[in-house]
Each structure stands twice: as C-alpha cells, then as structure tokens.
C-alpha positions, -999 to 999 in steps of 0.1 A, spaced: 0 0 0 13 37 -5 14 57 23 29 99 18 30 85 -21 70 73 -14 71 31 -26 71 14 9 92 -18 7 68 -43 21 79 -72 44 88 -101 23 76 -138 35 90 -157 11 73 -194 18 69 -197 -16 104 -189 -31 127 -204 -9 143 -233 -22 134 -223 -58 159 -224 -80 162 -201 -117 152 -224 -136 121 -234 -115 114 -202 -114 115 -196 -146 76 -196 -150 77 -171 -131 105 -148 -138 89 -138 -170 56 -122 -155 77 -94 -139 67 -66 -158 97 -46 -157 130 -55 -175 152 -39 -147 132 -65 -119 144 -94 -140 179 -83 -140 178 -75 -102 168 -112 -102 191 -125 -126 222 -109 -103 210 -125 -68 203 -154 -80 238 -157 -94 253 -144 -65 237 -163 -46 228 -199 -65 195 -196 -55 166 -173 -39 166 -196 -8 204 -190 -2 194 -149 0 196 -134 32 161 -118 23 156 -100 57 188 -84 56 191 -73 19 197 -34 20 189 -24 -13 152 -11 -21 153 -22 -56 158 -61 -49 135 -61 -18 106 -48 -40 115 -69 -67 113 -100 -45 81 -84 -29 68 -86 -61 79 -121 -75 61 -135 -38 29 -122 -51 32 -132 -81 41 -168 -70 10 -168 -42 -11 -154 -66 -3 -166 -103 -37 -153 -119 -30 -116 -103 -16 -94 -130 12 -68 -112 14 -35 -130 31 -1 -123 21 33 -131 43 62 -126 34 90 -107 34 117 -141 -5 98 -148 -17 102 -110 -3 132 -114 -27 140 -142 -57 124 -127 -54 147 -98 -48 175 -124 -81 169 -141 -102 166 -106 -89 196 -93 -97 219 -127 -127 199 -132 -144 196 -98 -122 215 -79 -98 214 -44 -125 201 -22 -137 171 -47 -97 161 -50 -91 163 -11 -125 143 -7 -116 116 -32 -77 113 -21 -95 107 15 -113 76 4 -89 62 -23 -57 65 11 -40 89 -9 -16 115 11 7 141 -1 18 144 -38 29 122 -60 65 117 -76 67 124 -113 98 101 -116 78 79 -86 66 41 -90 31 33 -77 7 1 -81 -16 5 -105 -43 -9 -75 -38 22 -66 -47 45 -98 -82 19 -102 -89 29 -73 -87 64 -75 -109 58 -110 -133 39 -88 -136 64 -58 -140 90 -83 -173 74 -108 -188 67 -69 -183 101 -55 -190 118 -90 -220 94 -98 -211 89 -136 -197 59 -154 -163 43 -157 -162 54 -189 -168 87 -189 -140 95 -164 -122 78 -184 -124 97 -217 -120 132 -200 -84 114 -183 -77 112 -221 -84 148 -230 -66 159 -203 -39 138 -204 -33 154 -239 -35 190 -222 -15 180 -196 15 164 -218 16 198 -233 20 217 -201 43 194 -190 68 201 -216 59 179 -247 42 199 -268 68 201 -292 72 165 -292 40 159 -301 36 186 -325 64 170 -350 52 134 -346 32 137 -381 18 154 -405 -22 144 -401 -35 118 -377 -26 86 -394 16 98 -390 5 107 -356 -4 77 -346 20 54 -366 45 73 -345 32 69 -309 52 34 -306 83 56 -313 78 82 -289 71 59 -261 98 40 -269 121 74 -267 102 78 -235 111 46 -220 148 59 -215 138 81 -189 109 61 -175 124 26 -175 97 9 -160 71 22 -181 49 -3 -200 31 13 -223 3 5 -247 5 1 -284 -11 12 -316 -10 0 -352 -34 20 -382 -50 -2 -409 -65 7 -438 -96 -10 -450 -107 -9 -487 -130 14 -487 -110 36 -474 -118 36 -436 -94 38 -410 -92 11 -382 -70 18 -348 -56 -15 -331 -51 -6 -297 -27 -31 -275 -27 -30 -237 -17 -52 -206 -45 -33 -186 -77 -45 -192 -108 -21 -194 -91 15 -197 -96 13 -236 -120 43 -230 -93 66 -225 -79 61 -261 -111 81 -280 -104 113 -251 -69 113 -262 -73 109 -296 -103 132 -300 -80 161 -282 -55 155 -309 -73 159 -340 -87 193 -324 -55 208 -313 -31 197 -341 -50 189 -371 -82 211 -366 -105 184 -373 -131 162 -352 -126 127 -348 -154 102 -340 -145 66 -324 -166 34 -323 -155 2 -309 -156 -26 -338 -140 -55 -317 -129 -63 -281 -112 -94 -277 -84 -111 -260 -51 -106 -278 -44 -135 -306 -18 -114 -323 4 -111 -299 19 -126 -270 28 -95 -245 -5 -80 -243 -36 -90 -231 -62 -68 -247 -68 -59 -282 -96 -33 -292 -104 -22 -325 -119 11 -330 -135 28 -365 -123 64 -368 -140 88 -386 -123 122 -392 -141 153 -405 -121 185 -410 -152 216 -421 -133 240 -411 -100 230 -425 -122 220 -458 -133 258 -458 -98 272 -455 -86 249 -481 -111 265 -504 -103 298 -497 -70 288 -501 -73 275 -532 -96 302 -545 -68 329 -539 -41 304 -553 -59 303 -586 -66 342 -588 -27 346 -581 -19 319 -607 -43 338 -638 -25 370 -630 7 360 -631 -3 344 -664 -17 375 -678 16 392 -672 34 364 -684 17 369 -716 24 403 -719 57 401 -716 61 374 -739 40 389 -769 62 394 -801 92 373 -790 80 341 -790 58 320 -816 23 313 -807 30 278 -796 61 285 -773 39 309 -755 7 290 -753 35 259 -736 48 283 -711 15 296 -697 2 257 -694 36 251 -680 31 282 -657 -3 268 -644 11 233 -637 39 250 -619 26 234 -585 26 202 -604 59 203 -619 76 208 -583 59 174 -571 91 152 -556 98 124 -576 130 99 -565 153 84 -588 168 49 -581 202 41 -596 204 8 -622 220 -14 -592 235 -5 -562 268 10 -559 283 -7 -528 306 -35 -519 289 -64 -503 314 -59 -469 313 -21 -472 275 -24 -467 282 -48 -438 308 -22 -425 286 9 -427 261 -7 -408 274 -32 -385 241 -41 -370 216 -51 -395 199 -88 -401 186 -98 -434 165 -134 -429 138 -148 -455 101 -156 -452 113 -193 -430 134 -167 -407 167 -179 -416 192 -154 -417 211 -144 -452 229 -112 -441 247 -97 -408 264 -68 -401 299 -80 -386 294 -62 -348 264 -84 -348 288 -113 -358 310 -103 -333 284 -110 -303 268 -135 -317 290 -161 -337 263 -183 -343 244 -162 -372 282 -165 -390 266 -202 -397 245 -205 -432 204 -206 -424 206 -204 -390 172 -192 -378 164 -157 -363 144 -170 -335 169 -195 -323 187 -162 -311 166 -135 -306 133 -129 -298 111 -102 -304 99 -80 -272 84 -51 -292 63 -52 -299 50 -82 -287 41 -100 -317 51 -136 -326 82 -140 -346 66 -146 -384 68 -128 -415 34 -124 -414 30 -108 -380 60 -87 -384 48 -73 -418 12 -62 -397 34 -42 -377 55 -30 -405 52 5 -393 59 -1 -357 99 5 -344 109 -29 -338 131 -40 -307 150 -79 -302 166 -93 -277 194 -120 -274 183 -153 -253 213 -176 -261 238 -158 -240 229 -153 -199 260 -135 -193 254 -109 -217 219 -97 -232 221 -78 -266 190 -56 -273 189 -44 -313 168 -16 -320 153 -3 -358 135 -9 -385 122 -37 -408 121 -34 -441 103 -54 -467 121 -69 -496 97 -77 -522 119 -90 -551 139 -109 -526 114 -120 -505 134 -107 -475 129 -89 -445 156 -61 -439 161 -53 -401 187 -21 -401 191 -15 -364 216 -3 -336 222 -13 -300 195 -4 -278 212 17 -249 199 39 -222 234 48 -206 269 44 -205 263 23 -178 247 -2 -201 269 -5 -227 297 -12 -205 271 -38 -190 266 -50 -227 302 -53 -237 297 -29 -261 319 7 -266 311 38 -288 335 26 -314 313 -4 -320 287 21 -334 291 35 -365 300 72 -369 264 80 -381 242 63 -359 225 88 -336 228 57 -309 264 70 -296 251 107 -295 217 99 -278 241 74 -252 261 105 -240 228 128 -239 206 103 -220 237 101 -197 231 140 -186 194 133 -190 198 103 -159 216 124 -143 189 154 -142 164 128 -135 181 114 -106 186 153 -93 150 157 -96 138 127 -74 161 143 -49 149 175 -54 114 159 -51 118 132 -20 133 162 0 102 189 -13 81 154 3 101 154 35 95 188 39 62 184 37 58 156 56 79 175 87 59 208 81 29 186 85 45 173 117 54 204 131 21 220 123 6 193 142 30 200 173 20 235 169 -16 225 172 -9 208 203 10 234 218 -15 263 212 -45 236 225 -24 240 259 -15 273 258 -52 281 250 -64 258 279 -47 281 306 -55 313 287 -82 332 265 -77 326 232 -73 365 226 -45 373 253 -25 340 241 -25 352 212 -15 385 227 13 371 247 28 352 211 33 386 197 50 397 227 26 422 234 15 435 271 -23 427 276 -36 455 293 -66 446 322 -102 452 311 -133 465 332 -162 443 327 -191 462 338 -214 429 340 -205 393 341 -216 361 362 -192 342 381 -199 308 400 -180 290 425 -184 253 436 -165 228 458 -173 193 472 -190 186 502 -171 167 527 -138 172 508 -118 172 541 -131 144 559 -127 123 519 -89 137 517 -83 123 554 -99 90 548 -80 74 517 -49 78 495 -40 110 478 -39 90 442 -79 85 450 -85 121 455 -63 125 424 -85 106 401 -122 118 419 -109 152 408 -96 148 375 -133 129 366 -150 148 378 -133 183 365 -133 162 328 -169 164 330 -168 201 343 -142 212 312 -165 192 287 -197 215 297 -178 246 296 -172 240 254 -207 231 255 -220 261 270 -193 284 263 -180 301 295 -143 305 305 -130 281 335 -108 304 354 -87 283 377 -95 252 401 -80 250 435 -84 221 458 -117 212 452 -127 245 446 -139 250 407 -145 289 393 -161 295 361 -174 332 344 -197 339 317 -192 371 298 -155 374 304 -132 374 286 -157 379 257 -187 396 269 -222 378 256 -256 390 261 -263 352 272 -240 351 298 -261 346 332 -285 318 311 -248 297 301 -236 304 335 -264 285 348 -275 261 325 -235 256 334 -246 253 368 -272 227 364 -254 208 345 -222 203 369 -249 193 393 -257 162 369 -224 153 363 -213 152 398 -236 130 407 -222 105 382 -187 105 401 -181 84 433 -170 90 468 -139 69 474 -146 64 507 -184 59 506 -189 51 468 -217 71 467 -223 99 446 -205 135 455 -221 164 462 -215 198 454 -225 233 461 -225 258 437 -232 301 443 -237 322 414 -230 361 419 -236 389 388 -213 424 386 -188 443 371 -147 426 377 -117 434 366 -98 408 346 -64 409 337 -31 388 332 -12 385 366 26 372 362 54 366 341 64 332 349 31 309 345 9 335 338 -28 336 349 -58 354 337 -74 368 370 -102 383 380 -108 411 408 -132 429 426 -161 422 450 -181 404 429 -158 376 433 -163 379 469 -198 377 464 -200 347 442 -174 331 465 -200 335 501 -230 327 477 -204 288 476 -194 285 509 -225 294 527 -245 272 502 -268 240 507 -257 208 497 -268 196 462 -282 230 457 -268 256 433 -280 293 453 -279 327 435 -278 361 448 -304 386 445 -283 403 410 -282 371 394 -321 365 401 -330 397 386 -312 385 355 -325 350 354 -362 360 360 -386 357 328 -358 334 313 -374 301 318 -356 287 350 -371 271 381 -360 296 408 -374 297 445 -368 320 474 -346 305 500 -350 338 524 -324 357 541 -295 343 555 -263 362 577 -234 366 549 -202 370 561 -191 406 553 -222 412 534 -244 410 563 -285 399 558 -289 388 523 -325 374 506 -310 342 481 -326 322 459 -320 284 445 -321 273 411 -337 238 405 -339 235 366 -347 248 333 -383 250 320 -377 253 286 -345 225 282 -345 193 292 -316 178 311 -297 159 278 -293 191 261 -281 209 289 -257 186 291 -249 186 251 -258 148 247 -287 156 226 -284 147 191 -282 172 167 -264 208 158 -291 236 164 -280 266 186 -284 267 226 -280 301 226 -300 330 205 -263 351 203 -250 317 189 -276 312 160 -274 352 149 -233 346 147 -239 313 127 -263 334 105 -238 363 102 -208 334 93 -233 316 67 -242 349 46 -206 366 46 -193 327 33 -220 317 11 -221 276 8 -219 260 -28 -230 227 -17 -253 212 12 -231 196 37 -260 181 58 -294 182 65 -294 201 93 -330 227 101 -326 265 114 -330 268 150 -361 289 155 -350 322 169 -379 337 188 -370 325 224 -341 333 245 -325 298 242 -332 268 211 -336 232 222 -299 222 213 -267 233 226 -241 250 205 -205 232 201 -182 256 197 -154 255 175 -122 245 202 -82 231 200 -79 201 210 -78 192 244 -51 185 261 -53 151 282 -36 137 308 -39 105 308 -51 86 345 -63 55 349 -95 55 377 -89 29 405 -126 31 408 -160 37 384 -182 65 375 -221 56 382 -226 71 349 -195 72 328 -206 52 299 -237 75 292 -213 105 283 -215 101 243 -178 100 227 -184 126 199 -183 155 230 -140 157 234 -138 166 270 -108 184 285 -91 162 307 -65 189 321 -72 201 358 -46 224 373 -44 210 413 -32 237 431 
C-alpha cells in the first residue's frame, strides 16, 4: 500500500520462493513486468545460486527487496496481474479533478482512495492504486467508468503539453494517421527516462473502402475508453478536425503474445473547417496563378511564336505540379557487399522461413552463431516489441511499428537491437537495419559494447552520451522531489506540534490574550461592567482527603473536572482556575455575551448532573456539590510573568465566592443580582430567604432547581443534533453563513427557531484540541458510559 506516495518496501515472506531455484522459477521470472526486476533477479540469483540462499531480511537495497516483494505475489497469486504506473498519470488524474471539480472534490476523493501528499513524477506506484482512485472517483461523482475515463484522455493530452511535450507531439506527423503510426516511437524514446514504463500500443490499418481502423494493445484490461479522449484532443488541437470513435472489436489478444487486450476502434475524421480554409486557399491560389499568367503573356508577346507561349503559360499553371518530388533509383547499387556490412554493423537480413542471409559484422561479433549459413532468427533473438510472434506475417502487420529484439542464447550478456524492418519484395526478405538499444553508458559497458562499435552516423552513440546527462537530471530531480516530500511531511509534523502546543497554551488562557502574549505584546486589564461568576467545591472534601490515599483524591478530581471542562465548550463560558476542590467559572469574560447569566447557569445545572455520576472513594456514593452564582462588574487581567494567569478582581468575586461557601448541599444558590437576571428566562428559581453573609451582612437568596424550557440531555450537550443553545449563537452562525455563502449542502441540518431566549440544542463551539492527561480511575463513575464519545472533554485540571 502507498502511504505519503514514497514506494514502501513491504515485508517479504518468502514461503513460496525459498528453495526455488532459476530455472524453476523460470515460470515465473517472465511475469515481472519490468525489464530492470528481472535483471535484479538474474544478479541475486547468481550471486547467490539460488533465492533460498538470499539473506532476504537483511538485503539493504530497495530495488531487490521490492523486486522480490513482487515475485512473492506473483508466485502466491499466479492469476493476479502486477502492473506499475508512474506518478506523471496520477499526477494527471489529480490535475483533471482539481480543474474539473475543484480542491475540495480532489481532497474528498484522495481521503477515500488513502492517498496523502503528492505524488513523484519520476515515482513508481501500483496500479491498484490509480483503479482505485478511477473507482472512488465514478462513486463520488456518480457517472460511469467510462466517462472519467475519456475526460483522463483529454486531459492527459493538455497535460503532456503543459508538461513540456508539446513540441514532441507537435512534429510526430503530418495528419492523424503519422500521428499515430508514430506513438510506438515516442514511447519508446520515452522509455529511456521512464524505465519501468509499459506502455500501450497502436498500429493503423486501412480497409478498402478507405476507412481507418485503430488497433489498440494494452496489458491493462478495461481502460480502452481513455484512447477516444486522447485521440479526439489531438485531432482538435493539431490537425483542426473532429474525430469520432466506435468500438468494432474487443477481444483477448491472438496477435500477440505481450498484451492482453486488443480493441479495434473505426475512426472517422471530419475537417469543415479546415475544408473551408482549403477552399479559400485554393480560390486565392488560382486568382494569383491567372494574373501572373496574364503578365506572363504580356511580356512574352512578339518574341516568342504562338506555340512556345501558349506551352509556357500551361507550363506556368502546372507550376505546382511540376515541383511534385519524384525519387530516382540508380540501375544497381553501388556498394561492396562488406562495405554495406561495415557501414552498418548491426543489420539482419532473414527470409520468409526466418533464416538469416545477411549480418552486419558487430552483430557477428556478439553473436558467432548467425556467421553459420540458415541459422534461424528466433533461435537467437526474440522479439519483445512489440510483442508479436516471430513470423513474416505478423512482423509485416506491424511494418510500421519501431521494432526492438533481444538476445536469449547468452545469460552473461543480453544484446538488445533496435530499428526498422524493411520489406524486400523482389527478394522475399525482411531487412532489419538497427543499432544497440542503450539507455546509458552504464549499459553499454554492461553489454560489452563501446562507442567505437557504433558506426559514426548512428545517432545511438550521441543519444548514449545525452541520455547520460538526462539520468543524471532525473536522478537530481527525485532528490529534489523526495526532499520537497520530507519537507512536507515535517511541516505537516510540526504543524501538528504546533496545534498541540497552542490547545495548551489556549487551555490556561483566552484565546485573545494567548495570542497577545505570542506577539509579545503587554495585555492591558479590562473592566467588565457585567458578568456572572460561579463557584463550587465538594462537600465533605476534608473528611474524603483524610480517609483514603491522595492517588484517590487525584483521580475523583480529575473525573469529575473532565466532565466540568466538557460542559464549559458546550456552553461556552471561561474556566478560570481550580484550587483544591474549589472549581470557578465566568460567563461574559473574557468575551462579553448577552447570554451570559443563562450559560452560566444552564452551566450550573449541569455540573450538578455530572457530579452525581462521580463516586466517593470512601463511601462510593455519589458527590455532592455546592454551587453560588453572583452577577457584577470585575476586573480581569493577566497576573505574572512566569506561568501566567488570567485573573479576575473585585467584589463580585467575593460575592460569588460567600454565595459557595455558605450554600446547601446539592443546591446551586444565587444572589439577589443574578435573580434579577435570570427572572422571565425560563428557570425554576425559588426564594430561600435571608440568611447572615459573612461581610455582606442579611442577604435574601434564591436556588435554582432546573430549566423550564431544556431538558436535562441538552443541557448537558448529549442531545443529538447541531441547532443553537444560545440566541447570540444562532445570529453569529447566520452572520458566518451569509458573509461565506455555501456551494453545496453539507448536511441536513434545520434552522434553530430564533424567537426565544434559548433553542432546544446546545451549540458546540469550535475549540483546540484538548489537552489530556492521561489517569487510569482505581474506581467507576455511576454514569460514565452514558457520556456520548463525539463531545472531546478536556481532561486537564490544574491542582493547586
């Protein structure tokens, strides 16, 4: 599987190859798709005698470990066909999701398919891998295989262009037919610098009424649809014409013995708008031509006769004619039997039973046995492109196509000849003029070959010594590449450490003054003229600490302040500090809400709950709490240098603080302020009476018991759902949804009605990520698996 898009050398298990000699696994050698595989195999096997003999776990290099990877599935799975696409076509696919459906379609799809990161141009990658990315994409899009696959054609086209090709494909031919006649060629040029590329193949036919028939060849099996996008994009951006494509056959191939699907498709080419140009063309040709006649004729009055002028203006008009090329063979051919072999030391001349007649004397040189009279060609060589069986009859089908042979005879050396055949008539011949086919100097040394075994004028030895420079640029941009990925891959890293940083930073300060404190900016204190504050603490808490171990008291806390920290996102107020047992919470500070006193007690009532679903360690019955709620004006400001706090003064603190300490068990108690604000809001609140406050004096308090218009899930955000708590929530979600317009419908959620101080659902706001520690509780909550896992709850309690 690919994972960041780098090849991941999988763990080989070689059951199945151990003990296997290279003959026995000869049956098996062959279905390795790429050329530079077998010869990774070829060398550890001779190193070694055999695959069993291999060290396999300790083998260092990439290449043979993925090579052996591959030869294990192949051998565990025999009916599996392994293929490899390099990353230039991902590349492409992505390409046409992104212009075509755009950033969010691509990230969506890359999501399902597994796909991270970017992929390597020069990179390797299963084809499983590109099918599925096909797949994900006709699911996700809702159209059919084969209409993705016809607009990966016409892009592909676009895309080769941008990449750098265009002039490559521009001088392939003159019309569509030379175009295509050609593509063998250039994917044989391009298989110097993509060496494990395994390319389709095409051959044009000519029926007799003049129609034109496209063989297409492929290993891949159902991507034929991707030939009529491509070729369709060519006829309209080269030869200004429009090309229609139907499929005549679909078979298995029978022709040849390399690929595995053979599709024939009818193409029919109409050029109206070249036709009109052509006519207009013409039309001002022949007004040119009759003008330059009349002058002609003018100047030729009275010195010629009547006849010599009437031949020169004919001639004249046939001038267009009389410039058409004509070639002019000689009587016989002037050239000495062993010059001829000289000048071209790698050429094969063999007869309709394949035995050979004529070599070149390099050829001669590697392999003595064609100096022997009617020796056949396919004792020696065999024919791996393309992949047609060695006859006259299938070679002359695929006259057109750049043919390539290969050497079996020898398994020291392998000699690959690359060129032409040419058809003899008169002789009943086949002519194969061809050179050594050589990516690098690296290869002919591998070979046995040098540069003065070519002759002076075959383009192999310059193309050798450019494709050398070309590896080398190749190999500079992987490295250019793999290091653009690792930087990715650590920016991604260090993102996410950043992340987690700011998620702690953020849980012991406002958002605003972190952020405040990163610029190394002073935060001045603010006056708040109204907020709420509440206090609680746990009953008992001395006579618990005194009666078991300090982990217990450890892990009561930290469960019970989880739950705390989880209602505070739900309802949105700031957690100021916790000391002891002691928990303090506002609403309207640091960012003041009109809501404030209704989240600061639906807070209330719901720390209530969720205390009662945390045991007493030394009872293991349920805590209790008592909770005061004060409203006025504080003033809240950063206090220190060294672990900074956000505190808040003044004597509303005080306040809130008595309203705590000379509270009822199990009973959350407000001061008079806070009832004027909660009154007409919907809450259950009742008159406890007055009661002696220290340094307040006589005070009239109230208790809060519940909320009238929520019920007890939603107050504590378990409710399913997304509507608004909170009518200040639902107007900023309105404000957010008309200043970003959305282009598609991400769910089905309904507005919140917004005529009453508080919706049925609570809001969750957008937070960082917690940050946990991580405690295992020596006892259980009464009510712990009821809390739903989508709510994160933050697990971090300061113990002071």
């Amino acid at each position: 599987m690919v994972t960041d898009f780098h090849r991941k050398v999988p763990h080989i298990t070689p059951v199945n190859i151990q003990g296997r000699d290279m003959e026995s696994m000869e049956e098996y050698r062959y279905r390795l798709s790429s050329e530079r595989d077998r010869k990774r195999l070829d060398k550890l096997v001779r190193r070694a005698g055999s695959v069993s003999d291999c060290p396999l776990d300790t083998i260092e290099d990439v290449g043979q470990r993925r090579m052996l990877a591959k030869l294990t599935s192949i051998i565990e799975n025999p009916s599996h066909p392994l293929h490899e696409t390099y990353g230039f076509i991902n590349s492409c696919f992505q390409s046409l999701v992104i212009e075509r459906f755009g950033q969010e379609t691509w990230d969506k799809l890359s999501s399902v398919a597994g796909v991270q990161g970017t992929f390597m141009t020069y990179g390797v990658y299963d084809d499983i891998l590109t099918l599925r990315l096909v797949q994900e994409a006709c699911s996700m899009l809702d159209v059919s295989s084969e209409v993705v696959l016809k607009l990966f054609g016409e892009h592909f086209f676009t895309f080769c262009k941008q990449a750098g090709y265009d002039t490559m494909l521009k001088t392939l031919g003159g019309n569509l037919t030379e175009f295509i006649e050609n593509l063998d060629a250039l994917h044989s040029y391009l298989a110097l610098s993509y060496q494990e590329m395994n390319a389709p193949s095409f051959r044009v036919e000519k029926t007799e009424d003049g129609n034109m028939l496209l063989h297409y060849y492929s290993d891949r099996k159902g991507l034929y649809h991707i030939v009529p996008g491509i070729m369709e994009a060519v006829a309209r951006e080269l030869f200004n014409s429009k090309v229609t494509m139907v499929v005549l056959k679909q078979s298995e191939e029978d022709e040849r013995t390399g690929k595995k699907e053979h599709v024939v498709f009818l193409v029919l080419q109409s050029d109206q708008a070249g036709s009109t140009r052509q006519q207009d063309h013409a039309r001002h040709s022949r007004e040119v031509t009759l003008r330059r006649m009349r002058e002609r004729c003018v100047s030729l009055a009275g010195r010629r006769s009547g006849w010599d002028l009437v031949r020169t203006v004919v001639l004249l008009g046939k001038g267009s004619r009389q410039c058409t090329f004509s070639p002019c063979y000689p009587d016989k051919l002037w050239m000495e039997e062993e010059t001829f072999c000289d000048a071209f030391p790698f050429h094969i001349v063999f007869d309709e039973d394949l035995k050979v007649k004529q070599t070149g004397v390099k050829i001669q040189k590697f392999i003595p046995g064609l100096q022997t009279g009617d020796t056949r060609l396919d004792k020696y060589f065999t024919i791996t492109h393309p992949q047609v069986t060695f006859t006259i009859e299938s070679i002359r089908k695929f006259i057109n196509s750049q043919f390539v042979l290969k050497s079996h005879r020898d398994k020291d050396t392998t000699l690959k000849l690359r060129g032409q055949m040419l058809w003899m008539g008169s002789l009943r011949c086949m002519l194969f003029l061809c050179s050594p086919k050589l990516r690098s100097l690296q290869e002919l040394q591998d070979g046995g070959l040098n540069l003065a075994d070519l002759a002076h004028h075959d383009a192999t030895r310059d193309l050798v010594l450019l494709n050398q420079q070309r590896l080398a640029e190749m190999e500079l941009t992987n490295q250019l590449e793999r290091k653009k990925e690792e930087l990715r891959i650590l920016s991604c890293h260090l993102e996410a450490e950043k992340k987690k940083t700011e998620a702690l930073l953020y849980a012991m300060l406002p958002r605003h003054v972190a952020n405040q404190l990163k610029e190394g900016k002073t935060v001045e204190a603010g006056e708040f003229e109204v907020c709420n504050i509440l206090f609680s603490d746990v009953v008992t808490f001395t006579n618990i600490c005194a009666a078991c171990e300090p982990i217990h008291i450890v892990h009561m806390l930290n469960s019970m302040y989880s739950k705390f920290d989880r209602l505070t996102n739900v309802h949105d107020v700031y957690k100021v500090e916790t000391i002891g047992d002691a928990y303090m919470v506002v609403g309207g500070v640091p960012v003041p809400r009109e809501s404030h006193a209704c989240r600061v007690a639906n807070f209330a009532l719901g720390m209530r709950t969720a205390a009662r679903e945390v045991t007493n360690p030394v009872t293991d019955k349920p805590i209790q709490i008592r909770v005061g709620i004060h409203t006025g004006p504080v003033l809240a400001g950063v206090v220190g240098q060294k672990m900074p706090r956000y505190c808040l003064f003044g004597d509303t603190v005080n306040t809130a603080s008595r309203m705590e300490s000379h509270g009822v068990p199990d009973h959350i108690q407000l001061s008079p302020t806070t009832y004027s604000v909660l009154m007409d809001t919907g809450f259950d609140l009742r008159e406890r009476g007055q009661i002696d406050v220290k340094g307040k004096g006589q005070m009239t308090t109230y208790f809060l018991f519940g909320n009238l218009r929520a019920s007890e899930e939603i107050i504590m955000g378990r409710a399913a759902g997304g509507s608004c708590l909170y009518n200040d929530d639902l107007q900023s979600e309105k404000e957010k949804e008309s200043a970003q317009p959305r282009l598609t419908k991400t769910d089905g959620r309904k507005d919140a009605p917004s005529d009453r101080g508080m919706t049925h659902e609570p809001r969750r706001p957008d937070t960082a990520t917690p940050y946990a520690w991580d405690i295992t509780q020596p006892y259980h909550t009464l009510s712990s698996s009821n809390q739903p896992a989508s709510h994160p709850n933050t697990r971090l309690c300061a113990l002071l």
